[in-house]
N, C-alpha and C positions, 0 to 999 in steps of 0.2 A: 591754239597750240597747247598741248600738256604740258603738267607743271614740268616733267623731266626733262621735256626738250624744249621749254621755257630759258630751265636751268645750263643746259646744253648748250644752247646760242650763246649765252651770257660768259660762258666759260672761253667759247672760241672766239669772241672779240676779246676777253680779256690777251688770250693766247696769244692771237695772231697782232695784237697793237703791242706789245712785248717783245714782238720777232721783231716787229719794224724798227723801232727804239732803238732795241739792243744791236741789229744790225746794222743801222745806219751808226752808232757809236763807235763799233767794231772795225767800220771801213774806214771813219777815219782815224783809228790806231793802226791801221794795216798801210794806209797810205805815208803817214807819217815814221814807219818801222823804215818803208821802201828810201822816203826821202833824205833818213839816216845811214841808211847801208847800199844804194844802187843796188839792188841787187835783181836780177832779170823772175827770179821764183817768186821774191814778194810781191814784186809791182801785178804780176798774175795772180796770186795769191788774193791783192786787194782789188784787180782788176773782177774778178769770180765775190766778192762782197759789192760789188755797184751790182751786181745781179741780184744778187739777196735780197737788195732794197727795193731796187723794183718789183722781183716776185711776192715779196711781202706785202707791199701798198697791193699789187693785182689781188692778193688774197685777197687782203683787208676785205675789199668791195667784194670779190665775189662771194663772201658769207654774209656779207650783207643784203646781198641781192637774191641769195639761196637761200633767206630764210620770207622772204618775201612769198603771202599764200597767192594761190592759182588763183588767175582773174583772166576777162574775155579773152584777153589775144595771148595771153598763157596758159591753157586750160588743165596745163599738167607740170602746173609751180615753173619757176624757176632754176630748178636744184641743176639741171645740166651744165651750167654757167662754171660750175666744181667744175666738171672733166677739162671743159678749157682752160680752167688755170692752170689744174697739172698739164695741161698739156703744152700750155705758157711756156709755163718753169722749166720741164724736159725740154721745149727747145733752145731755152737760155742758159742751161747747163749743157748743152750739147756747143752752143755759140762760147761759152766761158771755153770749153775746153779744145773748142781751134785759135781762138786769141792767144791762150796761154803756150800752147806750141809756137804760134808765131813770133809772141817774147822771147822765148828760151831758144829757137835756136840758133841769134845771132848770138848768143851768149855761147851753145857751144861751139861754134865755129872762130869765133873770137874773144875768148874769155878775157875778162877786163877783172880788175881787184875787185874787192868787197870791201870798204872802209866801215871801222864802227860795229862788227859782228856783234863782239862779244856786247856789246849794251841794246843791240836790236835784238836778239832771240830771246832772251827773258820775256820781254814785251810781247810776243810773238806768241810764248808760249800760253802765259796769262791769256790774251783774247783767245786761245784755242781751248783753254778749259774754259772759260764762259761759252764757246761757242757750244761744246760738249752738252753742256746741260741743259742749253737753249733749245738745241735740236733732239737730245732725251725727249724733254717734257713734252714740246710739241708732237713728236709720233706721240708718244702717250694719253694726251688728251686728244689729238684726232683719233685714236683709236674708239678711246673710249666715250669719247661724241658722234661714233661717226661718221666724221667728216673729213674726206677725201685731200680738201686744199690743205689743212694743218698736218697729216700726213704726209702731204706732199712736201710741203715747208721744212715741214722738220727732217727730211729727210735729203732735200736741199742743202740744208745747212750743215748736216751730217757730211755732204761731200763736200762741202769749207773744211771740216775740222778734218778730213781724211787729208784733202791737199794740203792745210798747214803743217799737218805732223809730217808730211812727203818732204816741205820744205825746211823745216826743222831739222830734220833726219840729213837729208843733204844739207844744207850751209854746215850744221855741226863738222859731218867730215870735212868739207872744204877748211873750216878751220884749223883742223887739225893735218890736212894733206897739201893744202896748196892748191887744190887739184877745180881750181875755177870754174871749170867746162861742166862740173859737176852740176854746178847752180843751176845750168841751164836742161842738162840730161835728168836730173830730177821733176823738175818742172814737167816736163814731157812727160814721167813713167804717170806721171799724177793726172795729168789730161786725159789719159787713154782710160784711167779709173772711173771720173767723174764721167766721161763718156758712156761709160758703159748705165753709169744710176740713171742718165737724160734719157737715154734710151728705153726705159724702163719705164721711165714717168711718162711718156711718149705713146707705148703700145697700150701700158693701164688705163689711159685719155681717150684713146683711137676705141679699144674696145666698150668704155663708159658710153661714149657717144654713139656706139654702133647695136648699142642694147644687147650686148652680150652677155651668155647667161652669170648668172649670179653664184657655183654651185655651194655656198653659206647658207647663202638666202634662202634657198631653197629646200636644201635640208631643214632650218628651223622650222619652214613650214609644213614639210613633211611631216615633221614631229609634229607641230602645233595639231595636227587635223589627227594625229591616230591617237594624241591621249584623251581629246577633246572628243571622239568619234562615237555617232549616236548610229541605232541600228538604221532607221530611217539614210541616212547616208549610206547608199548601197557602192557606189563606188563611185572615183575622183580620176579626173585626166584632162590633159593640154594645162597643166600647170605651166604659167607663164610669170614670172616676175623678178620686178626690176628695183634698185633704189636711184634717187633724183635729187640730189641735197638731203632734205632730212624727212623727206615723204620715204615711202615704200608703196609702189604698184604690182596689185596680185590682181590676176585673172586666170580663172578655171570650170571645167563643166562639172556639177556635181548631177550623180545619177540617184533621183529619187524613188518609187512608190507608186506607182503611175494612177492608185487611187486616192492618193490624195487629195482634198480642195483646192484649188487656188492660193485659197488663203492661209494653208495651211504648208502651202509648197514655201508659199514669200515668208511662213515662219521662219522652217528650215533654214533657210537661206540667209535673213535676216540677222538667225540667231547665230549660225559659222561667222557671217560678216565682223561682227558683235567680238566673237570672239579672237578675230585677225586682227581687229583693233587694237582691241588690249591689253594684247600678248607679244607684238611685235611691237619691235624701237621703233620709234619716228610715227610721224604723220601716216595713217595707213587708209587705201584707197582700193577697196577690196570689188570686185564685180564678179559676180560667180552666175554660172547661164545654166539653170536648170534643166535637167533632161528626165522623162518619163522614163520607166524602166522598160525593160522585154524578155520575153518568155527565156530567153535563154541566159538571164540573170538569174533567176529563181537561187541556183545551187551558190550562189555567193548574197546570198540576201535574208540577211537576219532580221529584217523589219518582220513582228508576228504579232498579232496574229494578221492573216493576209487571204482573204479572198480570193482572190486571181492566182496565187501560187500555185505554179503545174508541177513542181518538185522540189523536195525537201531537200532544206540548206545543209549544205556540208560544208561549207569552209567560205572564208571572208579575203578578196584579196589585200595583199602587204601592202600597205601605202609607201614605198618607199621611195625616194627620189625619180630614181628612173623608169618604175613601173606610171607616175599620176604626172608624169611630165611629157610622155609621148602617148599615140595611140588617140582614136576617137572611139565613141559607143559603134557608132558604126562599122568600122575596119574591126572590133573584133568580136561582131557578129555581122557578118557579109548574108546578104541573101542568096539563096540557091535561087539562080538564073533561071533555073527548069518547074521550078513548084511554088517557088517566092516564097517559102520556106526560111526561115533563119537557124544557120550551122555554128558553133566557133569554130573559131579559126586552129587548125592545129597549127598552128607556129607561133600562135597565143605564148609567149613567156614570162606574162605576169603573174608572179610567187603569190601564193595563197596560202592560208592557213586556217584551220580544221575550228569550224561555229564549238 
C-alpha cells in the first residue's frame, strides 16, 4: 500500500469510528428529547438515528474489509463490499422514511398535545448542529479519500440534520399555532425528502456493482496518457476502467511499431504501466494488450525514423475520452472483402491533429 493511501485508510477509520460514537450519543439525545415532549416527528426523528448506527458499524467494517489486498478467492481486492454498504444505507433511509410516515400519520389524524416543547427543541437543535458538522466532515474526507462508504455516511447523516431542521421548523409553529396535526404533516414532508437521498444512494450502489462507466476516471486517464505520450505510442482504444475500494482497474489496447522487439514492445508497455501507477490515486492495476501496427496507420504515426512506413505522417489522433474508449484496430481499418486490402473506414470520427 502507498504511503498516501497508507495515510488515507487511517483517516477513514479515524472518520468512520467518529460517526459511530457521535451517532450513537446523538440517538440517545434524540430519544430522550421524544421521551420529554411525545412528540410523533421526534420519536421518527430518533427512529432515522437507530439507522445511523447501524449504517455506521456496516461502514465501520466495510473499510476495513475494502482495504484488505486481492488474495486467491478475491482476485480483484475486496473494494466492492463499498457499493453494498451504500447500498445498505440507501435502503435504510428509504426503510427510515416509510416508518416515519407511519408515525406521523396517526398524529395527523389524531393530534394529541406536545408537553415540554419549549425545553425539547434547544436540545433538538444542539444534536442538529453537531449532527451538521459530523456529516460536513465525513462527505469531505470521503471525498478526499476516496471512499464511497464515508460519502455515503456522511451524506446519511446529512438526511438526519435535513429531517431535524423539518422537525424543528414544525414543533416551532405548532408552538406558536396550536395547530398539532402539524407534528405529524411535517414529519411526512421530510420522509418524502430523505426518500428521495435513499434513492440515490441506491442507483450509485446498483451502478458501482454493475461496473458502470466511471466518466472521472476516465478522463484522468485520458489526460494521463496524452501528456505522458511517447511517439512509439501510435494510438490507444477499448479504454476500460473501473475503481474497487481504493485499487483503480485500467485496461486498454495500445497500438505499437510493429518493428519493434519483443522486448522492446514489453518496454513500452511496462513503462505506460509505470506511469498509471503513479499518477493515479489508489492501488492501480493497469493491463494494456499490445497490438502491431498496419499499413494504414502510417499518416497518424509519429514513431521515426521507421522502415515499414508507406506514407508520411500528417497528424496524431486526439486521445480524448471518447475517441480511446470505443472502437477496435480492426473496425477502423475493415478489410476489403474483394482484394483483402485494408481501407479506413469513412465514418471513422476519431479527431486528429496535425504531427
Amino acid at each position: 500500500m502507498k504511503p498516501d493511501e497508507k495515510r488515507h485508510h487511517r483517516q477513514r477509520i479515524v472518520a468512520i469510528s467518529l460517526s459511530v460514537a457521535v451517532s450513537a450519543a446523538l440517538m440517545a439525545v434524540k430519544f430522550y428529547v421524544y421521551w420529554i415532549t411525545e412528540s410523533s416527528a421526534i420519536l421518527s426523528d430518533a427512529l432515522e438515528s437507530i439507522i445511523n448506527v447501524v449504517a455506521s458499524v456496516f461502514a465501520f467494517g466495510s473499510i476495513i474489509l475494502a482495504a484488505k489486498p486481492p488474495d486467491r478467492s478475491h482476485p480483484y481486492g475486496h473494494g466492492k463490499i463499498e457499493f453494498f454498504s451504500a447500498g445498505f444505507e440507501g435502503a435504510l433511509i428509504v426503510l427510515a422514511a416509510i416508518g416515519i410516515v407511519k408515525t406521523a400519520l396517526p398524529q395527523i389524524l389524531h393530534p394529541n398535545d406536545l408537553p415540554n416543547l419549549g425545553s425539547g427543541l434547544p436540545i433538538l437543535l444542539g444534536a442538529s448542529a453537531v449532527n451538521l458538522i459530523l456529516g460536513i466532515g465525513l462527505v469531505r474526507v470521503g471525498r478526499r479519500t476516496r471512499s464511497l462508504v464515508l460519502v455515503a455516511d456522511g451524506q446519511h447523516i446529512m438526511t438526519d440534520v435535513y429531517t431535524t431542521a423539518g422537525v424543528l421548523a414544525g414543533l416551532f409553529l405548532v408552538s406558536q399555532t396550536g395547530w398539532y396535526w402539524l407534528d405529524g404533516g411535517i414529519a411526512c414532508l421530510v420522509a418524502v425528502n430523505i426518500l428521495v437521498t435513499g434513492g440515490r444512494l441506491i442507483h450509485h450502489a446498483f451502478s458501482g456493482l454493475m461496473d458502470a462507466s466511471d466518466p472521472e476516471l476516465l478522463e484522468e486517464i485520458s489526460r494521463l496518457v496524452t501528456l505522458n505520450r511517447r511517439s512509439a505510442w501510435i494510438d490507444i482504444h477499448r479504454l476500460r476502467a473501473w475503481r474497487s475500494g481504493n485499487r483503480v482497474y485500467v485496461d486498454f489496447h495500445l497500438i505499437l511499431p510493429r518493428n519493434l522487439s519483443l522486448e522492446e514492445a514489453h518496454k513500452e508497455v511496462t513503462d505506460l504501466e509505470r506511469i498509471l501507477r503513479a499518477q493515479l490515486a489508489g492501488a492501480t492495476d493497469a493491463l494494456i494488450h499490445a497490438e502491431p501496427c498496419i499499413e494504414p496507420d502510417c499518416p497518424t504515426c509519429a514513431h521515426d525514423p521507421c522502415s515499414l512506413r508507406r506514407e508520411t505522417a500528417r497528424h496524431q489522433s486526439i486521445w480524448h475520452r471518447d475517441a480511446i474508449t470505443a472502437g477496435t484496430h480492426e473496425a477502423e481499418h475493415p478489410e476489403n472483402p474483394e482484394d483483402g486490402t485494408q481501407e479506413e473506414n469513412p465514418e471513422d470520427t476519431k479527431e486528429e491533429q496535425t504531427v
